[in-house]
Structures are given as C-alpha cells and as structure tokens.
N, C-alpha and C positions, 0 to 999 in steps of 0.2 A: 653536284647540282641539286642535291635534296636541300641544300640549303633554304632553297628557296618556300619552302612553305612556312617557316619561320618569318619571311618578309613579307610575305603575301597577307600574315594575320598582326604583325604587328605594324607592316604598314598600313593597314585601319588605324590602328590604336593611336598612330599619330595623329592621322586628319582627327580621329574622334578623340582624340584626349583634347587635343586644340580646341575643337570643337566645343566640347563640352566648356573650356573654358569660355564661353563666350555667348555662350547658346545655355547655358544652367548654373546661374552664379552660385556658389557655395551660402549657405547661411549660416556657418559656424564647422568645426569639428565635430567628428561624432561623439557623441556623451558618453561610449565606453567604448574602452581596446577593440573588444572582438563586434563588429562589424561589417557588412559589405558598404565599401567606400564610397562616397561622391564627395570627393574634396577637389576643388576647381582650382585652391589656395597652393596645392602642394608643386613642388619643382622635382620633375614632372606633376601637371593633374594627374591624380589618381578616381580615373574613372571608366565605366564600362564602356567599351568596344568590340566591333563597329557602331556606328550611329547615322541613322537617317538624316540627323539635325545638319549635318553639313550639304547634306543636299538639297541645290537652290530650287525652290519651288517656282520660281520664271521658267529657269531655262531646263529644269528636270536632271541636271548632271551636277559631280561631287563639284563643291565651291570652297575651297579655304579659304576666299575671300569670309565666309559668312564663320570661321573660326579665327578673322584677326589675321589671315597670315595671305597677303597681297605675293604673288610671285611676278619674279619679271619675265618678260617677254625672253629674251637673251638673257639663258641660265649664268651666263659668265659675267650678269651683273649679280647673280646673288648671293645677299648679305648673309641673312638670317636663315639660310640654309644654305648646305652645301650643291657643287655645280649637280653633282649625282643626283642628289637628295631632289634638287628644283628639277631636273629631267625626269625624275618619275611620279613625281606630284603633276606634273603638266599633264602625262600620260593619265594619272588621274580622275583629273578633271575631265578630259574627254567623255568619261564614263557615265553613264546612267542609274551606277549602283555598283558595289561593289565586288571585285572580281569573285568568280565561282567558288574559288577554294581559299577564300578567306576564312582564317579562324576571329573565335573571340576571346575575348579576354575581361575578365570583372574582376577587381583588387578588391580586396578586405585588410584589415588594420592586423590581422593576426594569421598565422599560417590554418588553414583549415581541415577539419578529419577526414580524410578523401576517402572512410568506407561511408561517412555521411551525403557523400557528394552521388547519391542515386537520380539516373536518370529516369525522365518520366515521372518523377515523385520532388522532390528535393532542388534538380536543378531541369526545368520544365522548357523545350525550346516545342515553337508553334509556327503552322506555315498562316498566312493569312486567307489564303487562296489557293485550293479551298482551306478552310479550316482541319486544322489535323496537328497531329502530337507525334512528332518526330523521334524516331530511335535510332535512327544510323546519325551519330554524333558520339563523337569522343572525349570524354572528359580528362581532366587531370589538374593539379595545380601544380605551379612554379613556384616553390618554397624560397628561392633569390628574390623574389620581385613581391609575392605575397599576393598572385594573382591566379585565381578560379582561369582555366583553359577550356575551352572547344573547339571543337572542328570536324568540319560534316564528314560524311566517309562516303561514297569517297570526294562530291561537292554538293555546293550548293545549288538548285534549282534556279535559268535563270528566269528573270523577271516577278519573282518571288519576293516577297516580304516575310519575314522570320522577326518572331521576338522570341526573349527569352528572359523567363523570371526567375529567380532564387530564392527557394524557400528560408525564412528564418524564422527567428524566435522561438516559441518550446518544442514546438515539431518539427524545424528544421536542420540545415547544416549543421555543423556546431566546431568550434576551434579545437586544432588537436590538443587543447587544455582541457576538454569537457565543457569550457565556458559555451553559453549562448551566444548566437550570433544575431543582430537585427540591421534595422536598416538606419540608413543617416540620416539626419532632420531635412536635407533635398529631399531625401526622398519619399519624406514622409508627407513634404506640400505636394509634390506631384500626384500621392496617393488621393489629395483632397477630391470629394464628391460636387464643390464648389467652386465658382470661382475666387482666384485668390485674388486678384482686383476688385472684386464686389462690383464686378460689371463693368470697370469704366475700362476704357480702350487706349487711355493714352496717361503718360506718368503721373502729371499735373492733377485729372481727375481723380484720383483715386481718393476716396473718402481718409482722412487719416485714424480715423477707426477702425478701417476695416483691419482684422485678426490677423491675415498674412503678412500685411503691411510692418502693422504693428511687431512682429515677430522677427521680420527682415529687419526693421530698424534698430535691435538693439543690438545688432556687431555691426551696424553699416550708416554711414549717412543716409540724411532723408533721401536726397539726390539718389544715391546708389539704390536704397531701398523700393524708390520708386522703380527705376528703371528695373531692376531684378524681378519686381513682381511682375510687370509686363510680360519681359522673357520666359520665366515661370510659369504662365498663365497660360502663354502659347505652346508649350511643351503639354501643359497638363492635358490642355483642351487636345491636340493632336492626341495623344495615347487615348481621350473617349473617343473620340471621333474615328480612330481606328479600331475600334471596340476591343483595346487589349485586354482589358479587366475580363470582358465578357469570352475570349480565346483562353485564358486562365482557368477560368473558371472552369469551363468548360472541361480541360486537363485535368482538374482535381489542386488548384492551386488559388485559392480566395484572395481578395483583393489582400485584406488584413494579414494575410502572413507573408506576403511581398516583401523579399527588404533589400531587392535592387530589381529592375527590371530594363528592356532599352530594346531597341528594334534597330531593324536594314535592312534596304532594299539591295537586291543585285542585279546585277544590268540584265537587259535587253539583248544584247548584242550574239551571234555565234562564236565561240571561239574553239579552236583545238587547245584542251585544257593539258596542262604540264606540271605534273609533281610525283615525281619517283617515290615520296614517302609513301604515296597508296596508291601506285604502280600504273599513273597517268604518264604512261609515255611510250615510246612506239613499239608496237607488238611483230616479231618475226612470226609469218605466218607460213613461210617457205622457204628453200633456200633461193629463189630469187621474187618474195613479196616481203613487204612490209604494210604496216594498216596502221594509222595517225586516226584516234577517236576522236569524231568531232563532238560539241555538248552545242546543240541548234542546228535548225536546218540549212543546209548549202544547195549554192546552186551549180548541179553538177555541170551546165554549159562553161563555167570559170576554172572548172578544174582540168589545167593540163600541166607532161611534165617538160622540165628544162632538158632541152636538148642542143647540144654548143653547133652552133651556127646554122640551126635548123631551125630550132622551133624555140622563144622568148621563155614560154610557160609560167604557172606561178605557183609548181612544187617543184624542190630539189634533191635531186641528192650525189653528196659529192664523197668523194675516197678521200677522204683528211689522210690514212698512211698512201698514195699515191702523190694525193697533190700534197704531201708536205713533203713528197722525195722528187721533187720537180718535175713528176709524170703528169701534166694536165691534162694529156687524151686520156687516159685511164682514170683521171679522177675526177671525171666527169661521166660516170657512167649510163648506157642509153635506157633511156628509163619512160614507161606510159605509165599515167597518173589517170586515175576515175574515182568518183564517189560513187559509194555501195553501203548498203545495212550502217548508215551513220559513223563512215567512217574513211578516212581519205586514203586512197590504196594504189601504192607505187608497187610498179610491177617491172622486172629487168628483163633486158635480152637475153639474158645470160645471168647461172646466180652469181650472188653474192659472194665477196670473198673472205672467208671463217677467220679470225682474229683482224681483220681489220678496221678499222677507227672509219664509221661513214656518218656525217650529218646529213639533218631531213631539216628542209627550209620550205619556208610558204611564204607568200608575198599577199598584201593586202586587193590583190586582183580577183584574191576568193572572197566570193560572196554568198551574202545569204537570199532567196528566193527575191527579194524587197530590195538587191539591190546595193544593202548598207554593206561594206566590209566587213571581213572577219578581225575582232578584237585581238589583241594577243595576251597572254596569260604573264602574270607579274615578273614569272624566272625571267621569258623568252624578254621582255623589257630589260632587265637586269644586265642581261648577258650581251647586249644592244646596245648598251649606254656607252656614248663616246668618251665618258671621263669615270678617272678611276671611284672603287666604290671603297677604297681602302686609305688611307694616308703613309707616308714613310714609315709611322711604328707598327703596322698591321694595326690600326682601329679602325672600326668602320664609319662612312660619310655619308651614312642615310640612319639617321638616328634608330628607327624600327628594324634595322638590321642587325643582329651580333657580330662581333669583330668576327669569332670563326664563318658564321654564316657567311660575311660580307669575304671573308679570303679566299672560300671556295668558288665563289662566284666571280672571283677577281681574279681565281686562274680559268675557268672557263672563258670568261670575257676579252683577255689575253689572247687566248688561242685561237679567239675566233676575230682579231684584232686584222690580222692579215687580208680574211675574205672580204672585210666590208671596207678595207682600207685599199688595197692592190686590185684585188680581182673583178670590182663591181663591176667595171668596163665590158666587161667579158658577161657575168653572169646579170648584171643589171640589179641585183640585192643591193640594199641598201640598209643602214640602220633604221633609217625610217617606214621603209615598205616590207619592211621582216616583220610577220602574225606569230613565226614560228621556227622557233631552231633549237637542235638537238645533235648531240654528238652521244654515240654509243660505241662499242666494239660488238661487230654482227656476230654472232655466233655464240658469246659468252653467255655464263652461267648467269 
C-alpha cells in the first residue's frame, strides 16, 4: 500500500501537466539542453507540478475542464481516460486543492547534480500564510523521467498555498555535466515586471508592437500569439498578485535567478491522511486500542464504532483473517470509537488478536466541527475504485500511477473487493461513503 504516494504526487502532475498545457502555451524550446523545463509542446507536457492554474476560480475546486480535458458523468463513457483513471479525477475535482500529501515534480532537459539540489538555498519551497521557508520537504530527482522531486514530510498544511522556486544560472542547480542550468523562454515572460499585453484585456487589442506579442509570434500564428499572451498575462499577473517574487525574496532567492517557479493550494477539508512511506497510518497503542491521526478538526459527536446489529456507526474495524475463514461474529469485533488529542481512537472489548489481518474503515458520517465531511486520502480512493487500476499485462490505467505502484494497489483493491461488494448489507460501507480504509496485521513488526 506505499504505493500510493507515488500516485498522490504524480496524480497532480497529470491534472498540472494538462493543465499547464492550456493554461501556459509554450513559446519555443529551451535555447540550451540543461534547463528547467516549461514545454507545453512535448508528449507528455513537460512541466512543473502541482499547479493552482487548474483551479477554477468560480467554483474554488480542481477543474480539468480549465486543462482541456471534459470528463463524463458515467466513467464507463470515457474515452480519453481510462474507467480508473475518470473515477479518480472525479474524486478530484471535488477538491479544493490538492490532497495533503501530494509531492511535486519540475523536469529539466538534462539529469541534475542532486549535491546541487540544497534546500532552503537552491531549491526554495514557501508557505503563503503566514510567510515562511519550509524545511521539512524532501528532495531527490528521478533520473528516468529527468525530473526535480518533493514532498513534505510528513504533509502538507491544509488550506495552505506553497510555492516553490529553483535556483539556476551561475549560482544555482547545475546538470550532473557541471553545465549550467537556466530557465525557458515561458518562463522568462512570466518573470516580466510588465504586462505582456501592453494592457489590452482581450486578443484583438493588443497593440502588434507590443515586445511579448511580437516574441510569441515568431514560432506561432498571429491568432495563437494573441490568445497566448492573454493566458500568459493572467498567470504572470496572479504570481504578482500573490506576491511570489516578494515570498522569494524574502527566502534569499531574487527574482532574476528563478528559472522555474509554480504554486498550490491544498484543500480545506479534514481528512485521516494515509501513506506508510512516512508512517501515516494506524498506530497500536494497546493490545486492545488502536489511534487513526486525523490532519483537521472533527467532530467528535460523529464519531462512533460499528457494532453488527446494534449500533450503524461510522468507524470500523473488521478481523479480514476471521471474516475471510467465514467467522463473521468474530470478525466483527466489539469496538467504542471517540476522538481524542487529534486522533480517531478505537478501543475493544477485548484485545486484539497478534498476527491477525484487521482493517479500520471510516465512513463519510465523520465530520468536521462545520459540518462538511471528512475527505479521503488518494490510497483509501485507489483502493475504492470499482474498476481495475491495471490492464491484462500488468500496466497501469491511471497514467500518474507506475505499473508496479498501480499492481500493488490492485492487489489491495482485490481484497477488499468482497466487503464493498457482499457485505455492505450488513456493514452499510460502501465505496462511496468509505474516508478511510486500511488493512494491516496487529501486532507486527
């Protein structure tokens, strides 16, 4: 199940690479090999992720509409993504911003010297609110893809906005050739102190003089160049307008030595967060407690546990080695549930039993003080999904996922196939009111 922080940061990279296609038109290739990338052109866009720009400023939550990519209603119409793929972009779009423990990602044209890749210096991530200079972030790059990695340690804050800049040119990064790294002609008009319309607001006006224009037009038609500088203009203006230059700076990172930069917001919402890579997942506190950390506050009148033909509840926990040997009195075992020190806490009649397979479920009946439900975390989605995340060769049917990622998540999904398909009657769980599920072996190392 650690698969899944891999999907959580690269399913950004889709809505934002799309995104970016459509939201920051290319103006050309970069002028030399080693740079960080903004090519809109390439299959895949090769560009940084997460991004704001796909979230619709109306309705406040992620929109692939505003990346070009329409989903249907009924996943089992779609074309341009798989059935998997449209069920978790739907889950998506619900959002506000993107999930906690999303990583990011920024491609460069050349693999990078990751003792150049220092944080706080080199590669600068910033909160917006309040202002401040983030050090629990982990770097690394991925020499297959030729992309700069992060990811918070152990999430991100929610209702937070985060940028993050990358140093280049003679004092920054630099490619493991010793060559210099800088930034790409996007992202050198974004850097403009100006506007790149020369003030007009709509394609038509724009002076054909004006420098941006003029610069746009010589890989694009007039038509395209016009429209480009519009979109361009409105990215630039949002980055002043959220004073990123000035959050930079601030850090110790000048506008002028930028040579990628790019923001997200992450949602609003509560969720119980899930990723074993950095040990987000349920904590034995007894031999008969367990404790699920929430990231927001709950309200603890919503939290009670499942008890079979007593009490509905909407925390679980079931004996997976009971109820998978046809014991369902036993593998239902009696369990009170209460919030305490930020953190959801099932407590047994009786403990726990040492080597056996129990999952912990939550249902969207939990809420936060306001009301709204608890979100669920990208895995507990994954592992939810009523269609498969794999095809016949073992490849994976959510493009942000890796074939291995997507096969281990496709034997959890499997397994847990049976509860939301046979037993809902009984336990009331469904794939769509599950915030939260997990399968461990109690007692283990």
């Amino acid at each position: 199940m650690s698969a899944a922080s891999p999907r959580a940061g690269r399913l950004a990279a889709l809505l934002l690479l799309a995104s970016a296609a459509s939201c920051a038109p290319d103006i050309g290739h970069d002028p030399v090999p080693e740079a960080m990338e903004f090519d809109t052109e390439a299959t895949p866009p090769r560009v940084p992720a997460p991004t704001g720009l796909i979230v619709n400023p109306k309705t406040g939550r992620i929109d692939f509409g505003l990346a070009g990519l329409t989903l249907p209603e009924d996943c089992g119409e779609a074309t341009a993504v798989s059935r998997a793929e449209c069920e978790f972009d739907h889950y998506l779009e619900r959002l506000d911003g993107f999930p906690t423990a999303t990583p990011g990602t920024a491609p460069a044209t050349a693999p990078l010297d990751s003792a150049t890749l220092s944080l706080g210096r080199n590669v600068v991530v910033v909160s917006a609110r309040p202002p401040a200079l983030l050090m629990n972030v982990a770097l690394g790059f991925d020499t297959q893809k030729n992309e700069l990695t992060l990811a918070p340690r152990p999430s991100w804050e929610l209702g937070e906005t985060y940028f993050v800049g990358v140093r280049g040119y003679g004092g920054g990064v630099r490619a493991s050739s010793g060559s210099e790294v800088v930034g790409s002609p996007t992202m050198q008009l974004l850097k403009e102190d100006t506007s790149l319309t020369c003030g007009a607001t709509s394609p038509e006006a724009i002076d054909p003089s004006c420098p941006a224009l003029a610069l746009l037009a010589q890989s694009q038609s007039d038509e395209a160049a016009r429209a480009n500088a519009i979109t361009l203009e409105a990215i630039r203006s949002s980055y002043v307008s959220a004073g990123v230059w000035q959050l930079f700076a601030a850090a110790g990172l000048p506008k002028e030595e930028v040579a990628v930069a790019w923001g997200f917001p992450i949602h609003t919402a509560s969720v119980a967060e899930l990723d074993p890579t950095v040990g987000l997942v349920p904590e034995v506190t007894a031999a008969d407690e367990i404790r699920v950390a929430v990231h927001g506050p709950v309200d603890a009148a919503t939290v009670s546990g499942f008890v079979v033909k007593q009490h509905a509840g909407t925390v679980f926990l079931l004996d997976l080695t009971e109820a998978g040997a046809g014991n369902l009195v036993a593998g239902f075992p009696l369990i009170d549930a209460s919030f305490a020190n930020g953190a959801i806490v099932i407590k047994g009649s009786a403990p726990f039993v040492t080597g056996h397979d129990y999952g912990v479920f939550m249902t969207d009946g939990l809420t936060s003080p306001d009301g709204a439900s608890l979100v669920p975390a990208p895995i507990t989605v994954l592992l939810t999904l009523p269609d498969p995340l794999v095809d016949g060769d073992g490849h994976s049917l959510i493009s942000t996922v890796a074939d291995t990622d997507a096969a281990t998540l496709e034997a959890g999904r499997g397994q847990l196939a049976m509860l939301f398909d046979s037993l809902s009657s009984i336990t009331g769980l469904t794939r769509k009111n599950v915030v939260y599920c997990f399968a461990f072996t109690f007692g283990a190392p």
